[in-house]
KENU-991502 format. One record per residue (C-alpha): residue in one letter; x, y, z; residue number from 1; chain. Coordinates in nm, 2 decimals. Layout:
N
@r A&east X&north Y&up Z&k NUM&c A;
...
This chain:
74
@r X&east 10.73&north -6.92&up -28.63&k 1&c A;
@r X&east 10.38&north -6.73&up -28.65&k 2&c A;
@r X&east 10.50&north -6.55&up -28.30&k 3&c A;
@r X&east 10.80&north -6.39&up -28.47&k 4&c A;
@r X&east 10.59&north -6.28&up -28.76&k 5&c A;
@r X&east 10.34&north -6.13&up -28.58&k 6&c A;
@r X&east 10.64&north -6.00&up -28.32&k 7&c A;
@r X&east 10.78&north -5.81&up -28.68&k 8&c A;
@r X&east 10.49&north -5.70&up -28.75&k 9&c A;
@r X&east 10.39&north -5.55&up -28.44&k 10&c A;
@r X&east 10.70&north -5.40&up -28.40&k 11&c A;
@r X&east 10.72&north -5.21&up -28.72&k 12&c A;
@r X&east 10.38&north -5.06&up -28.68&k 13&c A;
@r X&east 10.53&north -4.91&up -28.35&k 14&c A;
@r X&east 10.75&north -4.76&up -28.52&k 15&c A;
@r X&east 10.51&north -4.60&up -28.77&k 16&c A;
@r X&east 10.29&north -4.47&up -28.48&k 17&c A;
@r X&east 10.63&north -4.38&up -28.31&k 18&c A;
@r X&east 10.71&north -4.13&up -28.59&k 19&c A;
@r X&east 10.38&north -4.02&up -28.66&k 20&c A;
@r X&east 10.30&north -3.92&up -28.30&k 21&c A;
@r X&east 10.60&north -3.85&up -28.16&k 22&c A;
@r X&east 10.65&north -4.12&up -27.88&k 23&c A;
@r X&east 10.98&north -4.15&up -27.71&k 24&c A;
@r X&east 11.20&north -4.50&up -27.74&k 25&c A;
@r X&east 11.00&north -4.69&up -27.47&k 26&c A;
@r X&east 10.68&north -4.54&up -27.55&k 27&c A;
@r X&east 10.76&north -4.73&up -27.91&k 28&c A;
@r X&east 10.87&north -5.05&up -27.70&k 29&c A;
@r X&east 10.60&north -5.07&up -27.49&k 30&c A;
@r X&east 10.33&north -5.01&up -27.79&k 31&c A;
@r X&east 10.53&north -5.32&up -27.97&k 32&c A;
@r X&east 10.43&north -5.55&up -27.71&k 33&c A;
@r X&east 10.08&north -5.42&up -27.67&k 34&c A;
@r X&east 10.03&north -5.48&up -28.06&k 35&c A;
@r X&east 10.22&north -5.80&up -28.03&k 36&c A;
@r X&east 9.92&north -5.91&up -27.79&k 37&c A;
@r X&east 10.19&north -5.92&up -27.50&k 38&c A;
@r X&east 10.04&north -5.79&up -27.13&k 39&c A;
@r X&east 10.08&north -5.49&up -26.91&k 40&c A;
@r X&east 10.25&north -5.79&up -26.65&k 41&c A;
@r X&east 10.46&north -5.91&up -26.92&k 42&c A;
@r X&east 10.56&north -5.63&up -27.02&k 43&c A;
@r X&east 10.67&north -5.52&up -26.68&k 44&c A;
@r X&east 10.85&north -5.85&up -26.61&k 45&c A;
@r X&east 11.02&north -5.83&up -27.03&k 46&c A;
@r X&east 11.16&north -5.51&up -26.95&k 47&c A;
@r X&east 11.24&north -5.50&up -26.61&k 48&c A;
@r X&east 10.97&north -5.23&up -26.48&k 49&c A;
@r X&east 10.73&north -5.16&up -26.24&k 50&c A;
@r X&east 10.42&north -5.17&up -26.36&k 51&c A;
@r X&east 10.33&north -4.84&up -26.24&k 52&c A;
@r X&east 10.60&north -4.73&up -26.48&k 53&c A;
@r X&east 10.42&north -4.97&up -26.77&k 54&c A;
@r X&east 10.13&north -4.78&up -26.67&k 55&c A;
@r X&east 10.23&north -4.45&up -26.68&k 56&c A;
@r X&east 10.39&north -4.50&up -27.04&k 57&c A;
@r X&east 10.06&north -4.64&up -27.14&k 58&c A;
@r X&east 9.91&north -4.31&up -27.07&k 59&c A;
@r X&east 10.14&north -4.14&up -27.18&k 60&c A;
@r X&east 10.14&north -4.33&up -27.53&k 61&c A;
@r X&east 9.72&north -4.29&up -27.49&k 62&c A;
@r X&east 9.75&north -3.93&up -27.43&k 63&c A;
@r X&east 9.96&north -3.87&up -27.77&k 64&c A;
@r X&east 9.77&north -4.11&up -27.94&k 65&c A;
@r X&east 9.40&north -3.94&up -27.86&k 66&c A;
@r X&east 9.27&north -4.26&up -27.74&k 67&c A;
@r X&east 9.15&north -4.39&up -27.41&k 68&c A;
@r X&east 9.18&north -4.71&up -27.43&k 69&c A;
@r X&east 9.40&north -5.02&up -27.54&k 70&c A;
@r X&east 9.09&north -5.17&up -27.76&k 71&c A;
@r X&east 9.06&north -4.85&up -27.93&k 72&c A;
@r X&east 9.44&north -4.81&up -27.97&k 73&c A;
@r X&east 9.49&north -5.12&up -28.15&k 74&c A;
């Protein structure tokens, strides 16, 4: 389905940003589901979070990243 691909997709470019800016495992994780369209709630409830916790690797992910905000991120 058109979710997977996109899913694939959105996965693999984590990983390239993973490398390139050296995010840890669930930093990468997290960013798949934020490229994947997926929500800071969904991600919290996918992964079994709080989502202070989503929020703090958001930051985190921002921080490495230079950016400071999810729109300027993707």
């Amino acid at each position: 389905s058109s979710a997977k691909i996109i899913d694939g997709v959105a996965v693999e470019q984590a990983g390239t940003f993973a490398r390139r800016y050296g995010l840890s495992p669930r930093e990468r994780e997290i960013l798949g589901y934020l490229l994947a369209g997926r929500s800071r709630p969904f991600i919290r409830d996918e992964l079994v979070l709080s989502l202070n916790t989503v929020n703090t690797h958001v930051r985190n992910i921002y921080a490495k990243t230079d950016v400071h905000s999810q729109q300027e991120l993707l």
